[in-house]
N, C-alpha and C positions, 0 to 999 in steps of 0.2 A: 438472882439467887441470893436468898439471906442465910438460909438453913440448911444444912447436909449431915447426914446417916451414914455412921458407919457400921457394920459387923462383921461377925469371923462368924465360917461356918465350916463343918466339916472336921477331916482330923485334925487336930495343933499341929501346928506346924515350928521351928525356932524361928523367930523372926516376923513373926506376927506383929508384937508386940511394937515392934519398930517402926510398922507401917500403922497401925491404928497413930502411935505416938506423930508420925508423918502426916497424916490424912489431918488431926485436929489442930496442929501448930501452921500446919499449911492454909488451915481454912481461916483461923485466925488471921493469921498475917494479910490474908485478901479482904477480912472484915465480916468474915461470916461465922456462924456460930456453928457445931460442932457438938452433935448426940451420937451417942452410946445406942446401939442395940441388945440386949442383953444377950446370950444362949440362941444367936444366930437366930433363921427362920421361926423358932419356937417361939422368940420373943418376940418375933414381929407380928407372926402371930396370935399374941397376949397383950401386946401391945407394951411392953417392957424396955422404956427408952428412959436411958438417964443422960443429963447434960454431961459434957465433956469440954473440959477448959482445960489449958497449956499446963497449969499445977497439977490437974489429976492426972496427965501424963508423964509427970516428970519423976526420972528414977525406975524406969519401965522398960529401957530399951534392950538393957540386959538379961532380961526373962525371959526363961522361955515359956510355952502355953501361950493364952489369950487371956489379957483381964478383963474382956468382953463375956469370957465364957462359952462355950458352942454345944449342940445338942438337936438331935435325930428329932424330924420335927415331919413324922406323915404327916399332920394336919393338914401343912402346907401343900400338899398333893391335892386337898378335897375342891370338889367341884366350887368354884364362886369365891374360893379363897386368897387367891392372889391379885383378883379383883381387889379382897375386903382390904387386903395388905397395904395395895398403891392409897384405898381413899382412908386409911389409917396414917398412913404415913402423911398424906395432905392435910389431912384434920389437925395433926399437930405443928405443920407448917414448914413442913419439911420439903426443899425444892430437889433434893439430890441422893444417890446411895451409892457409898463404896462398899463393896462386899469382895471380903479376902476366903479365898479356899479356893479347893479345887475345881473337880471335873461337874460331880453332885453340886455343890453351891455355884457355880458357874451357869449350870441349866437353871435352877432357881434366879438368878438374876435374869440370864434372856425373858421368862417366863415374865417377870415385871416390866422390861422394856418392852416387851410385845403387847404389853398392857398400859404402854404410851409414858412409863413414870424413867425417867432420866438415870441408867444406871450404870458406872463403872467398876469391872472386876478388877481385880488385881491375882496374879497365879501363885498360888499357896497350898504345896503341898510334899511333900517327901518323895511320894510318887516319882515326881517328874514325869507324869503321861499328859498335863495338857496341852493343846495344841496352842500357836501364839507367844512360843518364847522359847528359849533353849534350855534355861536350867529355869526351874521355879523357888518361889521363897524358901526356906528351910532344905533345900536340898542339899547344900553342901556341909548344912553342920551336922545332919544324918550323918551323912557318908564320911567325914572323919570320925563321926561315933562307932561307926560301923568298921572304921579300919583300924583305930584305936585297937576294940576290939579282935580283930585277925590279928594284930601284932602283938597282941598281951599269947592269945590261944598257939603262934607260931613258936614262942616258946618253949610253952608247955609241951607242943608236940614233937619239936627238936630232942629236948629231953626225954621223951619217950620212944619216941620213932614210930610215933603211932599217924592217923589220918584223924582229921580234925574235919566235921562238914559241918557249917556256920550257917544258918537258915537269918535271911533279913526279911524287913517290912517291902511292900512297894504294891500290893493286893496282886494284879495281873499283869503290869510293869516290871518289865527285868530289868530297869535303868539303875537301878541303886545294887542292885546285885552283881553288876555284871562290872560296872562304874568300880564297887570295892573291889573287886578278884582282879581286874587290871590293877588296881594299885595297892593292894595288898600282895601281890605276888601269888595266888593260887594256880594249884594245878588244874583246878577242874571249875568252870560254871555253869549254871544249870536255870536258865529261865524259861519262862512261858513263850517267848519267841524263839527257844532253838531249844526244845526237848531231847533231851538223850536218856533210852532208858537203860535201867539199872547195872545189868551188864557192862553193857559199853563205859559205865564211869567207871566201872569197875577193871576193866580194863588199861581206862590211863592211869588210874592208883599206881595199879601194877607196872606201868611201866615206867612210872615216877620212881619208884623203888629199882626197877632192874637198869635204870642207867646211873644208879649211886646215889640220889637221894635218901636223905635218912628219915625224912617223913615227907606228907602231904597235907594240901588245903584245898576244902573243895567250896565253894557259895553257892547258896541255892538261892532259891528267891522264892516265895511263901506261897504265890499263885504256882508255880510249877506243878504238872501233873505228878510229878514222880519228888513233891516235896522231901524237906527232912525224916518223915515218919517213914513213908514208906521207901526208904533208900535204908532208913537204919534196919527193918527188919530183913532188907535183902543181903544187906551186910552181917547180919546175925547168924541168917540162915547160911549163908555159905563161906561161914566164918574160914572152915577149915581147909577148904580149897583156895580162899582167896590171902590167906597166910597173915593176916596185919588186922590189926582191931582199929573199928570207927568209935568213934565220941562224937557227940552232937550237942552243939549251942546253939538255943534260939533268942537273938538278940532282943525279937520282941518292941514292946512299946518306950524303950531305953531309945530305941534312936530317936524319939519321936521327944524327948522331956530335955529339960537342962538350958544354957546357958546358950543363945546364938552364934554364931562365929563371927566375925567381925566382915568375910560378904556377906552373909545375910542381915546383918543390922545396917550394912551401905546400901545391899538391896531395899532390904522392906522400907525405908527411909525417901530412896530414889523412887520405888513404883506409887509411894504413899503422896510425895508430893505431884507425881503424874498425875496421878488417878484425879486430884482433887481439879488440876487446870485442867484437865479433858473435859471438867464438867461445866467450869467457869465459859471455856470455850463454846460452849455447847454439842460438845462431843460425846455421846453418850452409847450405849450397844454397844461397848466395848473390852474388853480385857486388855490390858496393860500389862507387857513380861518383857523381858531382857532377850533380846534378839543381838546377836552379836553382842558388842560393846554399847548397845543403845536401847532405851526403854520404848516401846512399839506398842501402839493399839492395835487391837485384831477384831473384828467385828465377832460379838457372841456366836452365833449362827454358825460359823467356823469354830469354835471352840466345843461348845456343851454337846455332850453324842460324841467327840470323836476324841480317838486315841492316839496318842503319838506313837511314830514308830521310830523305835530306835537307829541312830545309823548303823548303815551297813559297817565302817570301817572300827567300829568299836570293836565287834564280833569278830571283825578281820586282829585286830589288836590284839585282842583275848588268847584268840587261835597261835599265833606266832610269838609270845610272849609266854606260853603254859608251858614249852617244851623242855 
């Protein structure tokens, strides 16, 4: 192996940036040289590869976003095309590819290894649904973005005595949602693996208040059926029976921008220099994630299609901590 490919695909994640900076310092140090994909799958297939040497990454680890760039790329889906990709990649002499993202970029890579071309994932996503690792890059500096937040809004509702319902990122993953309301102290959370409808929230509000609390926090997670929107007009509608006014914050793509946390710059760092020996190795159909205390290959196949499910004992956590 002389040559190896790196890109980001998929949402930004914090922490990106630390492992693309990992993947080309690592590859240098083994002696091999080290391209740029630009705007993920799009650029691969456009053919948008720039050199990547140890000075263009330096000064980078602290960003967040990707200075790869990333971007929605059907093409990549069309018949004959991820064929065209692998013998694009080979034309410019390229023996290897790390690809950082999630569950979407994750299938795009099996799709290339089953097309025989040598590919290592790395798990990068806010989410935290792929399967192959316990926490993925960028998740924890989300989740103190996201608690930060609960803690500025717990204020404000103390002072009011009002209920505050906090809507996070995570698409159909309630890990980051459920992840802040344990550690922001909420009374109520709400994701797509334990639905509770509107009433029923409405009910522990109320009973947050009638054992002497002076306000409440509730976290939803943006996949929920019973998301932010339709919880506020149930709260509108039965304002005056349910005695207490809701506010609604949607944290949005804030958790998703900004500055890494310092694990995910150890992470993106540690999975960047795996990913590159898994290939030197000849270990390739892999993803690379932080299993326990240690970084683990999972064979793709096991990853792209499937969803993680969150533990049981978090939900048990949540439940015995709300009260």
């Amino acid at each position: 192996m002389k040559r190896l490919a790196v890109l980001t695909s998929g949402g930004d994640a914090p922490g990106m940036n630390a492992a693309i900076r990992a993947v080309v310092r690592s590859a240098e140090h083994h002696g091999l040289e080290a391209i740029g994909v630009r705007q993920g799958y799009l650029g691969l297939v456009r053919g948008e590869f720039m050199p990547l040497g140890s000075r263009a990454v330096s000064g980078i680890i602290q960003k967040g976003g990707t200075i790869l760039g990333t971007a929605r790329a059907p093409e990549f889906e069309a018949p004959g095309e991820q064929s065209a990709a692998v013998e694009r990649l080979r034309g410019v002499g390229i023996d290897g590819l790390v690809v950082i993202g999630g569950n979407g970029s994750q299938a795009g890579a099996l799709a290339l290894s089953r097309h025989g071309f040598p590919v290592v994932g790395i798990s990068s996503t806010i989410d935290n649904d792929l399967e192959g690792c316990d926490v993925s890059l960028g998740v924890d500096t989300a989740l103190n973005v996201a608690l930060e937040a609960i803690d500025r809004l717990k204020v404000t509702a103390a002072s009011h005595g009002r209920v505050f319902l906090v809507e996070v990122m995570g698409r159909n993953c309630g890990y980051l949602a459920l992840a802040a309301g344990i550690a922001g102290g909420a009374e109520a959370v709400i994701v797509p693996e334990s639905e509770a409808p509107p009433e029923l929230l409405a009910a522990q509000v109320r009973r947050a208040y009638d054992v002497g609390k002076a306000h409440a926090l509730v976290v939803v997670a943006e996949g929920a059926r019973s998301a932010s929107d339709a919880l506020s007009r149930y709260f509108i509608e039965h304002r005056d029976a349910l005695g207490f006014d809701l506010r609604v914050t949607k944290l949005g793509h804030v958790q998703r921008g900004g500055a890494p946390g310092a694990f995910d710059r150890l992470l993106g760092s540690r999975l960047g220099i795996a990913a590159v020996e898994h290939l030197l190795r000849g270990e390739h159909g892999l993803l690379v994630g932080l299993c326990g205390s240690d970084v683990r290959g999972t064979p793709l196949e096991h990853v792209a299609g499937h969803k993680k499910v969150i533990p049981q004992h978090l939900f048990e956590i949540a439940h015995c901590l709300s009260r």
